[in-house]
N, C-alpha and C positions, 0 to 999 in steps of 0.2 A: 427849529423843527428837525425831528430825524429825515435820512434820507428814506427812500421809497425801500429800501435792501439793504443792513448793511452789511460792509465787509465781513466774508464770512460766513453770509447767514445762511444755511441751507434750506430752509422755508419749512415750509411741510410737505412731506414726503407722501409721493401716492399711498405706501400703506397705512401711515398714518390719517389721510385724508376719507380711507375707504372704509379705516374702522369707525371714524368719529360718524359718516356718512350711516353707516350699518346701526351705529348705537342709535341713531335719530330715530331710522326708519323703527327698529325694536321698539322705542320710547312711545313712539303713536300707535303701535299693532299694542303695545298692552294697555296704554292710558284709553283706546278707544273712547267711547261719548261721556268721559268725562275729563276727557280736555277741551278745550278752547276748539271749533271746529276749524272756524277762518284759520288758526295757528295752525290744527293740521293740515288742512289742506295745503300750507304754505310749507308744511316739511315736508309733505310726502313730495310736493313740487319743484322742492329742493334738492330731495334726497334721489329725483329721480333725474334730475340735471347736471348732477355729480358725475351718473353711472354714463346719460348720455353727451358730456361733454368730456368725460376723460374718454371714454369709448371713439368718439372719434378722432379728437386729435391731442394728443398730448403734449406733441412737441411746440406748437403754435400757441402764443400768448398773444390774446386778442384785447387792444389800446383800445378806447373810444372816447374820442374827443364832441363833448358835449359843455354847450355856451348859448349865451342870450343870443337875438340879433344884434346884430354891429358891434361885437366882441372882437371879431378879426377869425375867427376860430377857423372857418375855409381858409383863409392867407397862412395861417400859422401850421395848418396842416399841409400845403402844398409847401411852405417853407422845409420842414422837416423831409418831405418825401425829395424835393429838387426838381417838381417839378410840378405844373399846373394840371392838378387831375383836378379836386374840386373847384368851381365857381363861386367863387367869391362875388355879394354886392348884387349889384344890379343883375347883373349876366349869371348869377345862380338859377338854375331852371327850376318852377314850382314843382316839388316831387316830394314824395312821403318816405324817399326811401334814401337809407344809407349810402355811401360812398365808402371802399376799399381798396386798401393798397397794401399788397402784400411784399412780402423780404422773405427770400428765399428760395427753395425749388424741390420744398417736399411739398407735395398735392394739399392745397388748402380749400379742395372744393367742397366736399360732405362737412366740414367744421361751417363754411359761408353757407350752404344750403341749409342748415339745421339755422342757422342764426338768420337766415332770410334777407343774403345782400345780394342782390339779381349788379348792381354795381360794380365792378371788380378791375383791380389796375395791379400790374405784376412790376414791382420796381425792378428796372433793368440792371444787368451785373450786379446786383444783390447776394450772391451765394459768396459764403465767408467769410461777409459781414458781422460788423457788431451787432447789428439788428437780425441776422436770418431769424427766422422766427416769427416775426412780429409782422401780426394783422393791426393793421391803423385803420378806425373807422371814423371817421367826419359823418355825424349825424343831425337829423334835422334842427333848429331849434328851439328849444324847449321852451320857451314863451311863443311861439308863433302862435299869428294866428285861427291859423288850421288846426281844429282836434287832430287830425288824422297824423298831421307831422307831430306833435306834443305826444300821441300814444306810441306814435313809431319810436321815437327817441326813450321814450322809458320803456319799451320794450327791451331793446337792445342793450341799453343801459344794466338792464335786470341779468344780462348774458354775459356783458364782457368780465373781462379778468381785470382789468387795470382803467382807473376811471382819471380825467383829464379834466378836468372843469375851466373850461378858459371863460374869465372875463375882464372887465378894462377899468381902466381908472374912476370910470362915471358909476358903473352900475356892480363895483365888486361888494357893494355893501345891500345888494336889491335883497328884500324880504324874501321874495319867491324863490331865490336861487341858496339862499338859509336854511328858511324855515321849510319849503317842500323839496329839497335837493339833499343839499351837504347835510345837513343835520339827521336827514332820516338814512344819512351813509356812516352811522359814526364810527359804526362794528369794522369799517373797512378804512382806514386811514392807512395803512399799511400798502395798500394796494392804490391810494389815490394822488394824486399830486393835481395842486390847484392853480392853473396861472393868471399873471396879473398881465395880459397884453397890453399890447400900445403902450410900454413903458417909456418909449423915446418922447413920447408927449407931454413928459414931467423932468423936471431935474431932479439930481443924486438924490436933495435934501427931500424932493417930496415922494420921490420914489422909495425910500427910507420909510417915511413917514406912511405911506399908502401898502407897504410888505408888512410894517408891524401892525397896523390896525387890522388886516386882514387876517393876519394871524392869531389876532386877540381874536374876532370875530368865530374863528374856524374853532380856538377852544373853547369858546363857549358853547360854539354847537358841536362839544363832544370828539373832535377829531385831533386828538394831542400829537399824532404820529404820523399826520400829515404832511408831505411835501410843496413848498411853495418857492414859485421861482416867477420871475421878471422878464418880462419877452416882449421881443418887436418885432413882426417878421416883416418888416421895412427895412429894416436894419442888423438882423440878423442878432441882435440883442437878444442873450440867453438861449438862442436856439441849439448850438452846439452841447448844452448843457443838459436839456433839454432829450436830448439824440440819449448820451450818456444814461440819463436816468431811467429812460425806455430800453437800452442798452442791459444793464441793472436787473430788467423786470423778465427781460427775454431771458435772459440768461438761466440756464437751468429746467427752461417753462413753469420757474417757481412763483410767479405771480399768478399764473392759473390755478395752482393748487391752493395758493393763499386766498385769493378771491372765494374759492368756493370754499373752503375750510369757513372760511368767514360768512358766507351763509351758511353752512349746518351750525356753528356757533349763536348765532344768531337766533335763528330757529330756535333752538334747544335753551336760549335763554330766554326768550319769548314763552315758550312753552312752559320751564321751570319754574314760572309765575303762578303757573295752577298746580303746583306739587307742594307736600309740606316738607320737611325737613326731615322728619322722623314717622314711625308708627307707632299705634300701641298694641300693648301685647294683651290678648282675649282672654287667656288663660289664667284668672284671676279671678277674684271676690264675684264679681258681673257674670261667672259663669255658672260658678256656686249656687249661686239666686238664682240664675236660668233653671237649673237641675232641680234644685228641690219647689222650684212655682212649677215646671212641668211634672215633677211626681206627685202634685198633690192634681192636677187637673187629668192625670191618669188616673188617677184612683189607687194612688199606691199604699196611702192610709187604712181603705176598705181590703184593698187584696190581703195585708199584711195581719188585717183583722182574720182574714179567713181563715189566710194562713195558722196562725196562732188556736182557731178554733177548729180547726180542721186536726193538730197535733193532737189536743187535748182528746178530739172525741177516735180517733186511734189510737191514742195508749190508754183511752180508757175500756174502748173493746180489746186490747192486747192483754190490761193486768189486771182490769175488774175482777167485782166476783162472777167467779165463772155461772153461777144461777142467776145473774141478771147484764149482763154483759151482753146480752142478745138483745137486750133492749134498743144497746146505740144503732142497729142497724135499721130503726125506724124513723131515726131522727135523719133530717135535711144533711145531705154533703155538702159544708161553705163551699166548695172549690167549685163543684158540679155547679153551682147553682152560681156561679160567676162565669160558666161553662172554662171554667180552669184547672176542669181535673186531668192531671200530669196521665193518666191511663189511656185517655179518648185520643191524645196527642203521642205517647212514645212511639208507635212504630210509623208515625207518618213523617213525611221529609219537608223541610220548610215548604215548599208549594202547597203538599196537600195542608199543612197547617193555616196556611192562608187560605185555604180552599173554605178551611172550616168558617168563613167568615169574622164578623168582631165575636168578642167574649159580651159577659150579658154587666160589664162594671158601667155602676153607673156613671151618666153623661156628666162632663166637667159642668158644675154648674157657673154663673155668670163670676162671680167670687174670683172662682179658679183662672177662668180665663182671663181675666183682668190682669188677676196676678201674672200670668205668664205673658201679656200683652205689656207690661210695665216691666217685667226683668229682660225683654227682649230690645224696649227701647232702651235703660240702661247699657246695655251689653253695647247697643251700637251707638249709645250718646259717646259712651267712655272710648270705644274703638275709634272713635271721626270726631275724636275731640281732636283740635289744632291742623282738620286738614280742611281743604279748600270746599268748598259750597258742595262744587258737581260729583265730589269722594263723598265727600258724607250722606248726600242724597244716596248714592249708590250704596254705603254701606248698611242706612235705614231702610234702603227696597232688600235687601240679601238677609237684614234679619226679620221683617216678616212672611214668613210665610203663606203656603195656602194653610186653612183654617184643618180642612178638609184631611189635607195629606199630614201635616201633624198630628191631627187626632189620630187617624190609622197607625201614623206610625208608629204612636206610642202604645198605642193597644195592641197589634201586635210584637212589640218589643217587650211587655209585662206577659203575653201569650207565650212565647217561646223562653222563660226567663223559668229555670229548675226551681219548682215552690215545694217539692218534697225533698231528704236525704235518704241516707239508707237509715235503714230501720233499727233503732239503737239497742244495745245488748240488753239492757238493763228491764227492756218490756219482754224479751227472750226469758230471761232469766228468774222474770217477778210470775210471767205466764205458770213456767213452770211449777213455780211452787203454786201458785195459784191452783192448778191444775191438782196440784199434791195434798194441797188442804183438800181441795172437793172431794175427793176421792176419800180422806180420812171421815168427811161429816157423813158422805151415804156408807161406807163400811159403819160408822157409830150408828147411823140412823137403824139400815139393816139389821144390825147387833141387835141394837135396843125392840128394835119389835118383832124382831123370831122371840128373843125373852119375854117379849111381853105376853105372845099372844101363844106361841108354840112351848114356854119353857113352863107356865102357869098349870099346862096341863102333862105335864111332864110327857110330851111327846117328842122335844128334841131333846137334849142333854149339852148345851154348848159350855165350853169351860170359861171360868170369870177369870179376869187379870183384874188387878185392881192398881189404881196411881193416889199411892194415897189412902184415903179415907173415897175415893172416886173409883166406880167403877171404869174399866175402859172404854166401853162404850160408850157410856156420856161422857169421857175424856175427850175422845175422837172427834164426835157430835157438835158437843158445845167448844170444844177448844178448835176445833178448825172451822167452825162456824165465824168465833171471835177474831180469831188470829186473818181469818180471810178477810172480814169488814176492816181489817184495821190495815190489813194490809193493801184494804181496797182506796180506804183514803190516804194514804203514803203514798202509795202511785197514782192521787191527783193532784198530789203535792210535787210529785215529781215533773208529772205532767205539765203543771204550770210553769215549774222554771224552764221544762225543755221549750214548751211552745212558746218562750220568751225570747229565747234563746235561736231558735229556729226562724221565728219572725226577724230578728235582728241578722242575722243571717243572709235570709231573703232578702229584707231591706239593703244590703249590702251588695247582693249581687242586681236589684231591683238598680240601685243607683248609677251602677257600670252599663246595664242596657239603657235608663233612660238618658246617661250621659253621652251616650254612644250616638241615640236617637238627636239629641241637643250637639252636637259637633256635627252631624252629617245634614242636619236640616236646617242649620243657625250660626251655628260657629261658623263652621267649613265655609259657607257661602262670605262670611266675614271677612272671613281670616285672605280666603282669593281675591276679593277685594284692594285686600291691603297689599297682598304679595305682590297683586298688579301693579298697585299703586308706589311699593316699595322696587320692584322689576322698571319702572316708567322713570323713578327718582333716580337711583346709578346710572342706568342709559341714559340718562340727558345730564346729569352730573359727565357719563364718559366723553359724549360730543360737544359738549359747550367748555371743559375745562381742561381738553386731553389727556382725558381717562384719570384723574384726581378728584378722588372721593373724602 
C-alpha cells in the first residue's frame, strides 16, 4: 500500500483547491434542474465547506479516529496522545459527542466550534512538534447502539481531513464497516489509513496473514492508495509508526486540502454522470426544415403571390396603354388587402407598426402547424440526441414554444420585411414612349377629323405629308395605335419576369426575417441549453480532473 503522503508530495495547493472548489459551484449554478438534485445539494454542501473550513483554519489538520466497539480505538487514541484523555471500555461515559486533543498553540477554537467538539484536551509541551497541528478526534462508535452516537460519528466523519479506521483481528473483515464505511470513502484513500489493532493477540505469521486479507478487502472496496498498519496500544506495537504517518498528514496542513479536493472531486464525479460528452450543433439540415415549415405556416407562399401580383399590376399601370391603364386602379391592391402595403407602414417606427396590429395573411392552417410542430421536434431530437434524460427534456421544453407568440412573431416579421424595391428604369423609360405614342394617335386622330369634317368644306386648308402611299395622319393614328398595343404587351411580358424575379427576391429577404424569427424563438432557447449544458461539462471535467479537459 502507498504511504498516506509521499516524499515530496506537495498535495494540493489552496489555489488549486479554490479553483477546483469554484469550478463545482459554476458546474451546479448552470446545470440547475437538470442535474441530479440530492448530487447538488451535496456540491453546493461541499463547495461551501471548502470556503468554510479553509476560512477558519488552515493551518490545523483535523485526524478522526473512527471504529466498531471493542476495537481498542479510545486505548489506541490515548496511546498516541500519552496520555488518558479518552475512556476506554467500561469507564467510557455514554455521550454522543466527540473527544479532542489538540498539538500546538495556534487557536483551534472557531475550527472545534464549527465541527461541534464541546470535548477539548490541549496536549501539553506540544509546540515544535512533529504533530503541532494536529486535532485528534476519538469518536463515538459507529455500530453503537444509539442512533444519536452512529449520526454523531458520520457527522464528524463527513468534516475531518484525515480518516483512521481502527479495527481488530475479529471484526476487520465486518460487512458494515465495508460496505457502509471504507467503500463509500474510496475517492479518499490518500487521506485514509486503516488499522488492524490488537495486533499483539496474533503471531507474526497470522498478523501477516490478517494485514494482506485486509488489504485485499480494502481493494476491492475501491481504496488502492490506502494506508494500513498493525498496532497494539498495550504494547505500543505500531504506534510510533503510526505518530509519523499523522506526522506526514500534518505536515504542510496538506491533508486538509487533499480531504476536501477529494470531496469536490467527488461531487463533480457524481455529478458528471448526468452530463454527456459532447454537444450537437443546431445549425444544420434541422434548421433548414425549421425555416421553411415556419415560412409556409406564415404565409409566405400567399405573401410572395402578392408580392409577384402586386409588381405586375404596377408596371402594368406604369407602361400600359396609356387609354386604358386607368383601368388598374380599379382592381384590388394584393398588398393592401394582406394589409401589407409598404405605404401605410414607411413612416412609422417599429412600435407603431406593431401598433398597427396582425396583417390580414391567412391563418397557418392545421397542415402548416404540424409541419412546424414536427421540424421543431427534429431540431431538438437531433440537439439532445446522446445527452442525459433531464438535458433532453429541457431541450424539448426550449424548442416548443408558445403557439401564440410564434404566430405574432412571424407575422410581424413578414410585416416589417421590404415587399417593394425601387422602381425600375425600364417602366420609366416604356412610360415615356408610351406616353409618346399617345400623343402621336390623338395628333393622327385630330389630323384626321379637322380633314374630315373641316377640309371636305374647304374651311381649313391643312397641309398633307404623306409616308408612303399613307397619309400622315393615319400614320400617327393607326401606327401609334399599333406600336402602343404591342408595346403594351412587351411590358407584360416584362412585367412577368420582373415580378418573378422581385418575388424571389422577397422570398430571400422573407427567409432572413423568418430565420431570424426561428433562432430567437427556437434555436436561441436551444442552443442556451446546450451552452449550459456544455458550460456545466468543462466545470466539472475542471473540478474532478484538475482542470484537464
Amino acid at each position: 500500500m502507498s504511504p498516506l503522503f509521499g516524499r515530496g508530495d506537495k498535495g494540493v495547493s489552496a489555489e488549486d483547491l479554490t479553483k477546483h472548489a469554484d469550478a463545482l459551484r459554476s458546474a451546479v449554478d448552470a446545470g440547475g434542474a437538470e442535474l441530479d438534485p440530492d448530487q447538488v445539494a451535496r456540491a453546493r454542501a461541499i463547495a461551501t465547506k471548502v470556503s468554510e473550513r479553509m476560512g477558519r483554519s488552515g493551518s490545523h489538520t483535523v485526524v478522526a479516529f473512527a471504529g466498531a466497539t471493542g476495537s481498542g480505538k479510545s486505548s489506541l487514541f490515548n496511546a498516541v496522545i500519552g496520555a488518558e484523555v479518552a475512556k476506554p471500555g467500561a469507564r467510557r461515559p455514554t455521550t454522543s459527542t466527540p473527544t479532542a486533543a489538540i498539538w500546538g498553540d495556534d487557536p483551534a477554537g472557531p475550527l472545534l466550534d464549527w465541527l461541534v467538539v464541546p470535548n477539548r484536551h490541549q496536549v501539553p509541551d506540544s509546540e515544535g512538534s512533529a504533530l503541532d497541528g494536529l486535532v485528534l478526534l476519538d469518536l463515538p462508535d459507529f455500530d453503537s447502539r444509539e442512533a444519536a452516537h452512529r449520526a454523531e460519528a458520520e457527522r464528524v466523519i463527513g468534516l475531518a481531513d484525515v480518516f483512521v479506521w481502527v479495527t481488530d483481528p475479529q471484526k476487520y473483515a465486518d460487512a458494515r464497516l465495508h460496505d457502509d464505511y471504507v467503500a463509500a470513502m474510496k475517492n479518499y484513500g490518500a487521506v485514509t489509513i486503516v488499522i488492524l489493532n490488537q495486533a499483539d493477540r496474533l503471531t507474526p505469521d497470522q498478523q501477516r496473514q490478517c494485514l494482506a486479507d485486509l488489504e485485499r478487502l480494502l481493494h476491492r472496496d475501491g481504496l488502492s492508495e490506502v494506508t494500513v498498519l498493525a498496532t497494539s496500544a498495550r504494547t505500543g506495537l505500531g504506534v510510533p509508526e503510526l505518530r509519523d504517518k499523522l506526522s506526514d498528514a500534518v505536515s504542510g496542513a496538506r491533508a486538509a486540502r487533499t480531504r476536501l479536493d477529494a470531496d469536490v472531486r467527488s461531487a463533480a464525479t457524481d455529478l458528471r454522470a448526468g452530463v454527456a460528452a459532447t454537444e450537437a450543433d443546431v445549425q444544420g439540415p434541422h434548421r433548414r426544415e425549421l425555416v421553411s415549415a415556419l415560412s409556409r405556416a406564415a404565409g409566405v407562399p400567399t405573401v410572395l403571390e402578392a408580392v409577384r401580383r402586386d409588381y405586375q399590376r404596377d408596371a402594368v399601370a406604369a407602361t400600359g396603354w396609356p387609354f386604358t391603364r386607368w383601368i388598374t386602379k380599379f382592381r384590388p391592391d394584393p398588398l393592401k388587402r394582406l394589409r401589407l402595403d409598404p405605404k401605410e407602414r414607411e413612416a412609422l417606427t417599429g412600435e407603431g407598426r406593431r401598433a398597427l396590429g396582425r396583417s390580414s395573411i391567412p391563418v397557418a392552417n392545421p397542415a402548416a402547424r404540424a409541419a412546424v410542430d414536427l421540424a421543431a421536434r427534429r431540431l431538438a431530437d437531433a440537439a439532445g440526441a446522446g445527452l442525459p434524460h433531464r438535458w433532453a427534456e429541457a431541450v424539448s421544453a426550449a424548442a416548443q414554444p408558445s403557439q401564440d407568440r410564434l404566430a405574432d412573431e412571424l407575422d410581424q416579421a413578414v410585416m416589417a420585411t421590404p415587399l417593394r424595391s425601387n422602381r425600375p428604369i425600364w417602366w420609366s423609360l416604356l412610360s415615356i414612349l408610351q406616353i409618346l405614342l399617345a400623343i402621336a394617335v390623338v395628333v393622327g386622330l385630330v389630323w384626321t377629323l379637322v380633314e374630315v369634317f373641316f377640309g371636305a368644306q374647304d374651311l381649313v386648308d391643312l397641309p398633307m405629308w404623306h409616308v408612303g402611299p399613307f397619309g400622315l395622319p393615319l400614320v400617327l393614328l393607326v401606327g401609334g395605335l399599333l406600336l402602343g398595343w404591342l408595346l403594351a404587351l412587351l411590358s407584360r411580358w416584362f412585367a412577368g419576369i420582373g415580378a418573378r424575379r422581385r418575388a424571389a427576391g422577397t422570398g430571400k429577404r422573407l427567409d432572413v426575417a423568418i430565420g431570424e424569427v426561428a433562432d430567437r424563438v427556437i434555436v436561441a432557447p436551444v442552443s442556451d441549453v446546450l451552452a449550459r449544458h456544455r458550460q456545466t461539462r468543462i466545470q466539472l471535467e475542471t473540478a474532478a480532473a484538475g482542470g484537464k479537459r
